[in-house]
N, C-alpha and C positions, 0 to 999 in steps of 0.2 A: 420524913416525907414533907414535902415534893426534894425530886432529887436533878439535879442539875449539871446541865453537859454541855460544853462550848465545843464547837467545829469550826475551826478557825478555817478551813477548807471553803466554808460556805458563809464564815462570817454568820452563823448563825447560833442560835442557845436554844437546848433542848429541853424541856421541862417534862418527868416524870411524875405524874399523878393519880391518884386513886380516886373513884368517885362512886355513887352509887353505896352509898353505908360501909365504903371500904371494903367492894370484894370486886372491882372490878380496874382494870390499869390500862392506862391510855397516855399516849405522846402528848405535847402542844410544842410551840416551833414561835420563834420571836427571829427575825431575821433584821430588826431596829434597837437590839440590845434590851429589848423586855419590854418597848413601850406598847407595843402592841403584841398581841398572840392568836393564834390561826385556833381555829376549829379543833375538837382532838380527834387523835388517830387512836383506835384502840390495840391494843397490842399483840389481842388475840380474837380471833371472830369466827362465828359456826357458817355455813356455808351460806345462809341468808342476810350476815352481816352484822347479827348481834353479837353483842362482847360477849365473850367468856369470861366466868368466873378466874378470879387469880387476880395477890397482888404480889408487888414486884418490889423487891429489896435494894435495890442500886442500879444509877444508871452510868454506864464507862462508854467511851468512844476510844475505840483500839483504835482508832487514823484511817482515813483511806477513805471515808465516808459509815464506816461500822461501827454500830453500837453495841451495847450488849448489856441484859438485865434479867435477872436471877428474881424465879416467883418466889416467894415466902417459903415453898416446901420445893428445899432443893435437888430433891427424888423424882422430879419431874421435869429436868432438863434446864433449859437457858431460851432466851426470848435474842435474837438476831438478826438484824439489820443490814444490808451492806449496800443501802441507798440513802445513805443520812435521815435515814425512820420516814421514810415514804412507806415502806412495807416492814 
């Protein structure tokens, strides 16, 4: 951890991170090659916008603008993206 992902589509680098005592995973986004980084996006959130518990083992960009990252306990699906981790 942190795990790292280039989108050459957007020219941008995706940074996967845990924060919160390591139970919580959120995006961050550098589209100047790391000199700077945006705000993070959490990876999972309850309907009022707090993060969900969960952390995330890898982060892959299958092309096209799609990510994709696998929580810790892999019996509980996949975290997916298909707006370069807008959502």
């Amino acid at each position: 951890m942190p795990y790292l992902a280039y989108m050459a589509e957007k020219d941008r680098v995706v940074m996967l991170v845990v924060t919160h005592h390591l139970t919580h995973t959120a995006l961050i986004f550098s589209d100047d090659h790391g000199q700077t980084w945006s705000e993070r996006k959490w990876l999972s959130t309850d309907t009022e916008g707090r993060p969900k518990p969960g952390r995330a083992l890898g982060l892959t960009n299958l092309g096209g603008g799609r990510l994709m990252a696998y929580p810790e306990d892999v019996t509980h699906g996949r975290w997916l993206s298909g707006d370069f981790g807008e959502t």
